[in-house]
N, CA, C and O of each residue as an XYZ file, in Angstrom:
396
protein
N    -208.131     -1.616     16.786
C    -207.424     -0.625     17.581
C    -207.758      0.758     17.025
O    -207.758      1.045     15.828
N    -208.005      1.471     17.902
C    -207.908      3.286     17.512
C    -207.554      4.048     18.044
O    -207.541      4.079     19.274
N    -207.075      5.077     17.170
C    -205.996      6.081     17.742
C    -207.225      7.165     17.927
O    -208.185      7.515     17.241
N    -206.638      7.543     19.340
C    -207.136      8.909     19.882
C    -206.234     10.248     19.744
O    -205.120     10.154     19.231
N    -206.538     11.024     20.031
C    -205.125     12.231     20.568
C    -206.483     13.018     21.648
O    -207.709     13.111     21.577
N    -205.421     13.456     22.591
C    -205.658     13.609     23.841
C    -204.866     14.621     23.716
O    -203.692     14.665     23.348
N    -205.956     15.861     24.219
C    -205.394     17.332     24.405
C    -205.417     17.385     26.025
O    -206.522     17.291     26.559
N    -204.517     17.499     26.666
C    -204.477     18.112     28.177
C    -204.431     19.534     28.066
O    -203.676     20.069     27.254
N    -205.391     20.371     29.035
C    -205.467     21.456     28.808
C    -204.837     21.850     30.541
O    -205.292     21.403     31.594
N    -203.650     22.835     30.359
C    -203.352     23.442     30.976
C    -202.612     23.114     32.268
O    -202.821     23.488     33.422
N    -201.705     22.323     31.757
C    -200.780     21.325     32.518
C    -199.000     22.092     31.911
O    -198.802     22.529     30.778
N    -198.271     22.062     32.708
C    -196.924     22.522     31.797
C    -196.543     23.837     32.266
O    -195.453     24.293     32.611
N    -197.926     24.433     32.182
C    -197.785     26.196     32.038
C    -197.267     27.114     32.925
O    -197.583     27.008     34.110
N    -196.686     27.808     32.645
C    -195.640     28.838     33.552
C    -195.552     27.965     35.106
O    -196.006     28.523     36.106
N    -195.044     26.813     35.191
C    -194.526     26.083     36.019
C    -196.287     25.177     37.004
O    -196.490     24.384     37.923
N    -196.642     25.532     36.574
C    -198.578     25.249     37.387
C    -198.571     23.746     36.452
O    -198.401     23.623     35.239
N    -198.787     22.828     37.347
C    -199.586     21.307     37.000
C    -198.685     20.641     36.118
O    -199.119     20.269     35.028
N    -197.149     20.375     36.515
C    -196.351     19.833     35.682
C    -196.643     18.651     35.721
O    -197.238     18.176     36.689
N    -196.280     17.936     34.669
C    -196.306     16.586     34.477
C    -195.529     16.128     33.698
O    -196.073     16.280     32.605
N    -194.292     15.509     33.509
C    -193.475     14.900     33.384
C    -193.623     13.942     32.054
O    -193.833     12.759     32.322
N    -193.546     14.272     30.697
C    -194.107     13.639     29.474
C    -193.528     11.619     29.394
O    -193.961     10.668     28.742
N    -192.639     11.732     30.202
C    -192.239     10.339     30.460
C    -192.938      9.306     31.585
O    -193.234      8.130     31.798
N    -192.965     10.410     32.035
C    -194.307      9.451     33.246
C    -195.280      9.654     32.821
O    -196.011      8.780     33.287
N    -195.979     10.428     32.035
C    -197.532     10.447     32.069
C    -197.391      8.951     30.705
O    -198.177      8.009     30.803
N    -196.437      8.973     29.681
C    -196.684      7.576     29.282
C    -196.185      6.466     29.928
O    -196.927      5.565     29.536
N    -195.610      6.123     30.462
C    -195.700      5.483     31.610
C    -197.261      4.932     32.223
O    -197.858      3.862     32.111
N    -197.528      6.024     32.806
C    -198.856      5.941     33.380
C    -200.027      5.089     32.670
O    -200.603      4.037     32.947
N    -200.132      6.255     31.379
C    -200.668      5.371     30.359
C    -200.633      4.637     30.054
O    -201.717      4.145     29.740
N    -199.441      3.852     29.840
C    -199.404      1.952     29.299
C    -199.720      1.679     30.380
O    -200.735      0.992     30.266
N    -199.470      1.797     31.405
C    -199.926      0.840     33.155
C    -201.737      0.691     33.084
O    -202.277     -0.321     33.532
N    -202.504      1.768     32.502
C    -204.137      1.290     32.257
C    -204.409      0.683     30.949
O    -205.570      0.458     30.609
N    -203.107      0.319     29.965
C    -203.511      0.051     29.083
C    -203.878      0.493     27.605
O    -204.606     -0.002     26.744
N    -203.011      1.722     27.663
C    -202.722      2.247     26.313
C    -201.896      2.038     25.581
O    -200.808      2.090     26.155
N    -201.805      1.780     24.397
C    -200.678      1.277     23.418
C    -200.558      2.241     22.877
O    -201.522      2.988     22.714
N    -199.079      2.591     22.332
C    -198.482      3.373     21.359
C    -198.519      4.641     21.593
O    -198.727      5.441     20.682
N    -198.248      5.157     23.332
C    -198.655      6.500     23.864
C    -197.319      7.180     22.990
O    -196.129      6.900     23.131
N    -197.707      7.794     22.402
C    -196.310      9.122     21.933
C    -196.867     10.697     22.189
O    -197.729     11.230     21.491
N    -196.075     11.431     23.535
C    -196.197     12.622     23.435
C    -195.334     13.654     22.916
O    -194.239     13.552     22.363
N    -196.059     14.708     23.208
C    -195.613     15.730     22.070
C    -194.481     17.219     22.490
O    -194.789     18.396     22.299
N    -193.449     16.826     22.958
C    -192.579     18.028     23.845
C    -193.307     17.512     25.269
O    -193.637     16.392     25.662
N    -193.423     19.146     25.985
C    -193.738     19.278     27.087
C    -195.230     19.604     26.882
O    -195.701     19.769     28.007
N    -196.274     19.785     25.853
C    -197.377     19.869     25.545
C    -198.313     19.544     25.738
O    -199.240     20.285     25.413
N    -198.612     18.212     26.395
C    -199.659     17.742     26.891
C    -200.622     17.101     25.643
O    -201.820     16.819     25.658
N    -199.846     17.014     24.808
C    -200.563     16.289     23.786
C    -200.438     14.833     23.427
O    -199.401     14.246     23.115
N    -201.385     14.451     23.498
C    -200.875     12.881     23.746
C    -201.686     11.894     22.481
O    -202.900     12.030     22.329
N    -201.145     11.222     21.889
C    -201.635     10.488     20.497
C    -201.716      8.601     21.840
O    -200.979      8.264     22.766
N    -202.516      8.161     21.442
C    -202.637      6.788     22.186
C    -203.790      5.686     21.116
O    -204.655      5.940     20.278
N    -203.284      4.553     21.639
C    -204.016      3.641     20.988
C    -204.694      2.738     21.366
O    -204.140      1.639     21.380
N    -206.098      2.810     21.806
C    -206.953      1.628     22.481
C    -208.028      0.838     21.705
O    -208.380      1.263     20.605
N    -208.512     -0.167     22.159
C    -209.309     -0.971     21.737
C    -211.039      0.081     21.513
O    -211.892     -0.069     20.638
N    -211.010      1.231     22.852
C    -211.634      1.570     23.033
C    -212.189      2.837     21.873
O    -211.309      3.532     21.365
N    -213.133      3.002     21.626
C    -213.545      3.748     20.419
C    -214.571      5.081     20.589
O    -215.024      5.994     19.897
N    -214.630      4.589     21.947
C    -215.436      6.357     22.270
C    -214.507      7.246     23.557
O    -214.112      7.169     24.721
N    -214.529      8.257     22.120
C    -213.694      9.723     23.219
C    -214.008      9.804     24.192
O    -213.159      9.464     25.016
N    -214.986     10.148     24.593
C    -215.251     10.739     25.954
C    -214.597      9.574     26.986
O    -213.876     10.068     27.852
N    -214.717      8.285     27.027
C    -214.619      7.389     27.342
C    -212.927      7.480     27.913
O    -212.381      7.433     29.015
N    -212.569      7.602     26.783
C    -210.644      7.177     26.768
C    -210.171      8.987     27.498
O    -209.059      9.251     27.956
N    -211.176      9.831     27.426
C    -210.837     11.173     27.601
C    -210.785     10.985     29.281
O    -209.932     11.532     29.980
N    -212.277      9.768     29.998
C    -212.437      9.801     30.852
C    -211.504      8.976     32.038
O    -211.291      9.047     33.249
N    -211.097      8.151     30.867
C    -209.705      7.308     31.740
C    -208.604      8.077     31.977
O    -208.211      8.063     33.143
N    -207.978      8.763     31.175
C    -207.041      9.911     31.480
C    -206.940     10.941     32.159
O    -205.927     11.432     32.657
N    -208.048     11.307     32.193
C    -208.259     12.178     33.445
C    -208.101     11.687     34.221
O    -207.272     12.158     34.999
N    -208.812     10.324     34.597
C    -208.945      9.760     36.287
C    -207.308      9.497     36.429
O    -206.769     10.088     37.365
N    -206.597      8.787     35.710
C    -205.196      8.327     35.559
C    -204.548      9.641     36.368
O    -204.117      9.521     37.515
N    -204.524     11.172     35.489
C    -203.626     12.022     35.945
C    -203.911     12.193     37.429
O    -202.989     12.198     38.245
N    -205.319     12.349     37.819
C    -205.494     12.490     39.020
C    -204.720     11.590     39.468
O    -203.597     11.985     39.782
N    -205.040     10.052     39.661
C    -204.566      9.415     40.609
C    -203.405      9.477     41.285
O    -203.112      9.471     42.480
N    -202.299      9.587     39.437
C    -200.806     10.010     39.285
C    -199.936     11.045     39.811
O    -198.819     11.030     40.328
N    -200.883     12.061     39.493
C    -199.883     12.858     39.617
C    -200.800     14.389     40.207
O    -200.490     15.573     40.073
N    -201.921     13.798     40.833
C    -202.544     14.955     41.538
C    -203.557     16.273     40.683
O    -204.250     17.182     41.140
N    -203.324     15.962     39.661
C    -204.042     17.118     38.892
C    -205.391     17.329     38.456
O    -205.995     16.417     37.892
N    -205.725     18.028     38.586
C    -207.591     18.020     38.176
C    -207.350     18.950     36.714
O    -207.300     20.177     36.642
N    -207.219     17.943     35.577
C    -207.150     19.103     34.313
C    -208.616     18.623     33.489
O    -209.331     17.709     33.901
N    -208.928     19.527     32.108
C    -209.493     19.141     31.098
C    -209.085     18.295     30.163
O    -208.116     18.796     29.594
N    -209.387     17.128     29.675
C    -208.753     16.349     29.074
C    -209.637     16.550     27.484
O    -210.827     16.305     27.683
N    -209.382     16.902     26.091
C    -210.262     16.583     25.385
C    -209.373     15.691     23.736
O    -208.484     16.008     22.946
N    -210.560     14.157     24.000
C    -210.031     13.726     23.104
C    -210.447     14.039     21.790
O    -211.364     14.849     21.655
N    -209.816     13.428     20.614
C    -209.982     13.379     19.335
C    -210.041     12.111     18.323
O    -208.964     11.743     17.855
N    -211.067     11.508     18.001
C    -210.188     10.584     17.061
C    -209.486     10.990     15.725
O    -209.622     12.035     15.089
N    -208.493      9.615     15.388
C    -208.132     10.364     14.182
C    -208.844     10.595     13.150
O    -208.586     11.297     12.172
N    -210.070      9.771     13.479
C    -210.825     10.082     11.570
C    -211.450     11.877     11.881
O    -211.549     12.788     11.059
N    -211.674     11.878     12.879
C    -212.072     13.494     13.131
C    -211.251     14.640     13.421
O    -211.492     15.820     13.672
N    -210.067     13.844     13.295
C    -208.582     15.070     13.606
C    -208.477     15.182     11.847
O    -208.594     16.328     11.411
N    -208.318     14.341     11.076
C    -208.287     14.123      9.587
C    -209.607     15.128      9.035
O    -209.606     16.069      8.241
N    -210.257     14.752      9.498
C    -211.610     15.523      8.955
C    -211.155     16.918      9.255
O    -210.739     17.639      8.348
N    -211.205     17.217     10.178
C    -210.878     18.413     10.541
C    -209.923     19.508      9.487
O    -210.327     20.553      8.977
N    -208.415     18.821      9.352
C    -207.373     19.251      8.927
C    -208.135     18.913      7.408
O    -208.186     20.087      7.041
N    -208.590     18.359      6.581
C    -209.247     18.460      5.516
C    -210.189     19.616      5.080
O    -210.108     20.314      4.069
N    -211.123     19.653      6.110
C    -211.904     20.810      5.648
C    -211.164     22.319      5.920
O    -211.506     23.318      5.288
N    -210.416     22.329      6.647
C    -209.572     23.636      7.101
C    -208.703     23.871      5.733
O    -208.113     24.940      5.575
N    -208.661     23.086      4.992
C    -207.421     23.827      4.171
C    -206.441     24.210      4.287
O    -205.890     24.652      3.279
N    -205.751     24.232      5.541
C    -204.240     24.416      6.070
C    -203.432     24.083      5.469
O    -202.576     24.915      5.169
N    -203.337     23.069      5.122
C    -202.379     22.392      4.427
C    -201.914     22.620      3.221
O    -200.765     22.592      2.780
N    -203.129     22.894      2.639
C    -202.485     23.589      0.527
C    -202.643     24.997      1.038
O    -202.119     25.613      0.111
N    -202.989     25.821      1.828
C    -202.768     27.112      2.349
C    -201.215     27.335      2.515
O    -200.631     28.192      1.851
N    -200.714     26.710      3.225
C    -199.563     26.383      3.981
C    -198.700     25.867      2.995
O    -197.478     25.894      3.138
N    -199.403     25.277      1.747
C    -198.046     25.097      0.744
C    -197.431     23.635      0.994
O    -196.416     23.256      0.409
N    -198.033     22.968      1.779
C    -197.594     21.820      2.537
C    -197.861     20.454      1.674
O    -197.266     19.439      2.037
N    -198.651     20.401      0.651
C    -199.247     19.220      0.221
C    -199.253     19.983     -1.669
O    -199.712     19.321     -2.601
């Protein structure tokens, strides 16, 4: 299993392309995502599939919102070893006092 996170870009915003953080997981387990947890009203979405390439799981979600709920957005995923990577080399974290 691997965890993705799924950035929706520009859904939420000053009332334009709402989507409903309870239905869009919803939605999501109905194609088959496990462990959808979103993030507020943000459009950020952490999910868990068998499936292991982003673009791939980026490309199911998109088609999903369309079908759902009408929206033509940017979807861009992440895995976690590259969300980790990321937040590693950034230094945020001992910047931030956090770790």
């Amino acid at each position: 299993m691997t965890t993705h996170l799924a950035l929706l870009r520009g859904i939420n915003v000053s009332g334009h392309k709402m989507i409903n953080m309870v239905a869009l997981k919803k939605a999501l387990e109905g194609i088959g995502f496990t462990n959808v947890v979103t993030y507020i009203q943000s459009g950020n979405v952490f999910v868990d599939t068998e499936e292991e390439n982003p673009s791939k799981v980026g490309f199911l979600i998109k088609q999903e919102i369309f079908k759902e709920f009408g929206h033509d957005v940017p979807v861009i995923v992440i895995g976690a070893a590259d969300l980790q990577a990321c937040l590693d080399a950034t230094g945020f974290w001992t910047m931030k006092g956090l770790i």
